[in-house]
N, C-alpha and C positions, 0 to 999 in steps of 0.2 A: 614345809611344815610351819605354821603358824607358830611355834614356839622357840621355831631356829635361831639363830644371830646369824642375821645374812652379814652383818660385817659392816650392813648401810648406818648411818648416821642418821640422828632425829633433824627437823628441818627447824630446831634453836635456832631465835634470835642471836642466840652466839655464834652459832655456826651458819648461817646467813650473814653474821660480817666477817666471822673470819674463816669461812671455808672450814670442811669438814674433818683435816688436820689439826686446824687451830694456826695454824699459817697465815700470816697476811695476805689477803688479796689485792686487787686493781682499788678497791672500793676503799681500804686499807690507806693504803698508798695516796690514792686521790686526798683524804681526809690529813694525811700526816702534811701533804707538800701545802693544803689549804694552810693548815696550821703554823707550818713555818712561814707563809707568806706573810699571815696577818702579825706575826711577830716581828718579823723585816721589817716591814711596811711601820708601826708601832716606834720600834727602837730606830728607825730612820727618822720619822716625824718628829720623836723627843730630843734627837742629834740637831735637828734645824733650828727647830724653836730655840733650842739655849743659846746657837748660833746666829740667831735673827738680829738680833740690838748691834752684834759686832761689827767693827768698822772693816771695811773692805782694806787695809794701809797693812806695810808689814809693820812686824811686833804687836797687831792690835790684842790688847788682854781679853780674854778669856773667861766667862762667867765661872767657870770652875775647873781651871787647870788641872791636869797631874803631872804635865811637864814645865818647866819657865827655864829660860837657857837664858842669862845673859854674859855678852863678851866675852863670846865662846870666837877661840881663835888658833887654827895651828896653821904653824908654818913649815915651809921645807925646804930648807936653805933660801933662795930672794923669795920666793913662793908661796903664798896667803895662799891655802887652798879652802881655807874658813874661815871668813870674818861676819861672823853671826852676831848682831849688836843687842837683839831681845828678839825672842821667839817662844811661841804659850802654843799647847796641845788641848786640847778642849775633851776634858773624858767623857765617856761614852759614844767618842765619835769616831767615825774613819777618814782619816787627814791623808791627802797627798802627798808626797813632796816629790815636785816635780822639776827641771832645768836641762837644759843639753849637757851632754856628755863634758866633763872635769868641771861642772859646775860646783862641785864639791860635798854631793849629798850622799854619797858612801862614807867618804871622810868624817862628815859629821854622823852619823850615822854609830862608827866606830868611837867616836868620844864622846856621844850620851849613854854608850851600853858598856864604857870601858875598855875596849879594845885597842884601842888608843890615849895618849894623854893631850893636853891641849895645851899651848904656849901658855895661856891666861885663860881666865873666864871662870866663871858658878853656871851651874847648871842642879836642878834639882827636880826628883819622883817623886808623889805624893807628899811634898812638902818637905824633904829628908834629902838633905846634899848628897852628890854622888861622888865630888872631888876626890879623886885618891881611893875609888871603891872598886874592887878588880872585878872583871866581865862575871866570873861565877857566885860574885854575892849580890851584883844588881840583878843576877837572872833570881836569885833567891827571897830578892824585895820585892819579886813579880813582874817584873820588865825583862821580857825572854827574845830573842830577835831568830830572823833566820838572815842567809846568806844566799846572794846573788848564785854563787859557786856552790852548790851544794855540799857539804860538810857529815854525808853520809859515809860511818865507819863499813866500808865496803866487806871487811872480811868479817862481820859478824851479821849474825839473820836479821830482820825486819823486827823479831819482838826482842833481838836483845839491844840492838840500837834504843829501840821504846824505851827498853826498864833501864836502862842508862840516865832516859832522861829526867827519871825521879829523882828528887832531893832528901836528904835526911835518911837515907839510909843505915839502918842500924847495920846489916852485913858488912859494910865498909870498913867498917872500925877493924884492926889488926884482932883485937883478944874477944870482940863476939863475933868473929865471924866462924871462929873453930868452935861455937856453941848455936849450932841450926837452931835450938828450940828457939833464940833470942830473936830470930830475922826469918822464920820461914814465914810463919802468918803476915805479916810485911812484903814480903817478897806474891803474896800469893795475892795480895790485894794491888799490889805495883802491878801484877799481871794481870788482874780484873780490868783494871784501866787502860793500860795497853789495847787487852782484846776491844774493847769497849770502844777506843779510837782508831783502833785501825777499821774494823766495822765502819764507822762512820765515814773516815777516809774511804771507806774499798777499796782497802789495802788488808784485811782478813784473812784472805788467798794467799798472800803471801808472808807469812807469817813466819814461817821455816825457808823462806829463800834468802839469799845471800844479797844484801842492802846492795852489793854491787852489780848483781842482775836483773836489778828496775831501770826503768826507762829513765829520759830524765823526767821526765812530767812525774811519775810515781817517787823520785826520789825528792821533789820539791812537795809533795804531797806529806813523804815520810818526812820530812826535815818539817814541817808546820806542824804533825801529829805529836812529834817527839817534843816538840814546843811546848804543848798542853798538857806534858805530863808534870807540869808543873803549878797547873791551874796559874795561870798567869793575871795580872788587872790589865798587862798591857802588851799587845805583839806586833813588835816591829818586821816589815818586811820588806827585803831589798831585792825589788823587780822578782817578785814571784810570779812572772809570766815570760820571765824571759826562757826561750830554750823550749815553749812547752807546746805539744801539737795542740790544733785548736777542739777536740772534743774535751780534753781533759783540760782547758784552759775554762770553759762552763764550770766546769766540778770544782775549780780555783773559786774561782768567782764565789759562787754558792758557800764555799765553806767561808771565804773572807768577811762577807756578808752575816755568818752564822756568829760567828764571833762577836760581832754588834751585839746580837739579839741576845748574847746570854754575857751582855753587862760589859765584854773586855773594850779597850780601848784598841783601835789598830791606826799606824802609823807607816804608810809603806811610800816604799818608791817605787816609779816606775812609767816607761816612755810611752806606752799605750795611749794615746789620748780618750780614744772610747771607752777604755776600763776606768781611765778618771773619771771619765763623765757618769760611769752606769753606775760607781759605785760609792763613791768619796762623798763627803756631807761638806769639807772642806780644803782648800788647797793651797801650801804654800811652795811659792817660786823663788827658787835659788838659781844666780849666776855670778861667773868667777866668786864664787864663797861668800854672796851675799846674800840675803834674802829680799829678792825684790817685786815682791807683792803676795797680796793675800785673799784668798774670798773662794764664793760660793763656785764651783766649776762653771758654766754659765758665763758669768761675771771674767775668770781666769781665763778664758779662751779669748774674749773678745778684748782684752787688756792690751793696749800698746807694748806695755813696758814688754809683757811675755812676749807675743809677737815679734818687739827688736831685740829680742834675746837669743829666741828660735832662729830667728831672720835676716838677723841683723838690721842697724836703722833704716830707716827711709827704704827698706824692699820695696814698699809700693808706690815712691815717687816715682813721677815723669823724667825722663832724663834731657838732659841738655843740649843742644846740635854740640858743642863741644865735644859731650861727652860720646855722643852718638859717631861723629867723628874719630876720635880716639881708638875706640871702641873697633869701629871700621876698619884705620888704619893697623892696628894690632893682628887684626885679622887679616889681613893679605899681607903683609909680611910674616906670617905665621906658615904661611902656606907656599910663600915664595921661596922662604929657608926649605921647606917638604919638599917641592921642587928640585932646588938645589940637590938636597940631598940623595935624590934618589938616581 
């Protein structure tokens, strides 16, 4: 019958883009990832530019800091494991910081966010010392970090981990929290946020599962999300690639890069060499607890100083008959002991 409702849908410009649900399609989708591209791409270019005039040397300043650390230094018993003389973070950029392993950049890492104290030294966020500030009031001035080890509360679910990570909680308080009217609307907008990033993460699905039943890749996912429910200016991250299979190591990627584009500052560590290079605008190089050079990835790769840090000096001299000798000789009495031995 011509005056039935077959149930079909009119063929709307609206429903031409977005399918006859109202669902996003391929087409959908194609247009959102153009969209973040051109935003990447945008908030990359305006990271370089401020970075173009800077001298490639360590300590070099910084058109517009939010970090400057000078004569940051801890010790551990004979053990400098940081002697940072000046070092500038450049905001709206994604900074490396890169060095082989006890170079010292978890240590420092832990005395800009408070997790530690430092023998001597100033260090300051947006202009605003952090001396003597404990880890939960610099995550409160906007500088929020994640952890190599992930720091996921395993026996509570995925969205109560999230609404953990909000601040200012009126429920908290001892005498409103026996009055719901005071903290429900609060609490119901903490959860808006939540949904709202795990969605983004795709971490959605698991919402009601127990933080200790994620992979690790999904738990370095949750531990970045719970990061943001803080609306952060800045997010530090130590080796958020370590541990992670490589499809969900792309989805890393993506979100580190996202956080550019909507204004944060990101400051990570991490030994990937190609993740520096794909994603960093700048990179500084620490060993034994120094910072020993600075500049665009490019620039850092081809550096001596890196190179004999990684490598130790002179790797790519020729060697000497001496030492070729030596060398020889060590070697067949290495194998003549084997001999013996056996």
């Amino acid at each position: 019958m011509y005056g039935e409702d077959t149930g079909a849908t009119a063929a709307t410009p609206e429903t031409l883009a977005h399918g006859p649900s109202g669902e996003p399609t391929d087409r959908d989708e194609s247009r959102a990832a153009s969209s973040g591209s051109q935003a990447n791409s945008q908030a990359k270019e305006t990271a370089l530019a401020a970075l173009a005039t800077v001298a490639h040397e360590p300590g070099a300043a910084k058109p517009d800091p939010i970090i400057v650390a000078d004569t940051v230094r801890r010790r551990f018993g004979g053990l400098t494991a940081v002697d940072v003389n000046h070092v500038e973070v450049q905001r709206g950029s994604i900074t490396a910081l890169i060095g082989p392993n006890g170079a010292g950049k978890t240590t420092f890492f832990n005395l800009l966010t408070g997790f530690d104290n430092p023998d001597e030294g100033s260090w300051s966020f947006n202009g605003r010392s952090l001396a003597g500030v404990q880890a939960y009031k610099v995550a409160r001035r906007g500088m929020v970090r994640t952890f190599q080890l992930t720091k996921a509360l395993s026996r509570l679910t995925v969205m109560e981990n999230m609404r953990l990570g909000a601040t200012d909680q009126r429920g908290e308080s001892f005498w409103r929290a026996v009055i719901p009217g005071m903290w429900r609307r609060q609490e119901a907008e903490i959860t808006d946020r939540a949904e709202e990033l795990l969605a983004r993460f795709k971490l959605d699905a698991k919402a009601d599962d127990f933080a200790g039943s994620l992979s690790g890749g999904q738990r370095k996912l949750l531990e970045m999300a719970r990061a943001l429910m803080v609306r952060p200016e800045m997010v530090m991250l130590d080796e958020p690639m370590a541990g992670v299979n490589p499809v969900l190591t792309q989805s890393l990627l993506g979100h580190v890069k996202s956080l550019r584009d909507e204004g944060m500052t990101v400051l990570f560590v991490e030994h990937d060499m190609d993740m520096v290079r794909d994603i960093s605008d700048w990179v500084i190089v620490m060993a034994q607890g120094k910072v020993i050079a600075e500049g665009p990835p490019d620039a850092i790769m081809a550096d001596e100083r890196v190179i004999d840090a990684y490598l130790g000096s002179h790797h790519d001299a020729a060697l000497t008959e001496e030492e070729e000798e030596q060398m020889l000789a060590e070697a067949e009495a290495e194998l003549a002991r084997q001999r013996e031995s056996s």
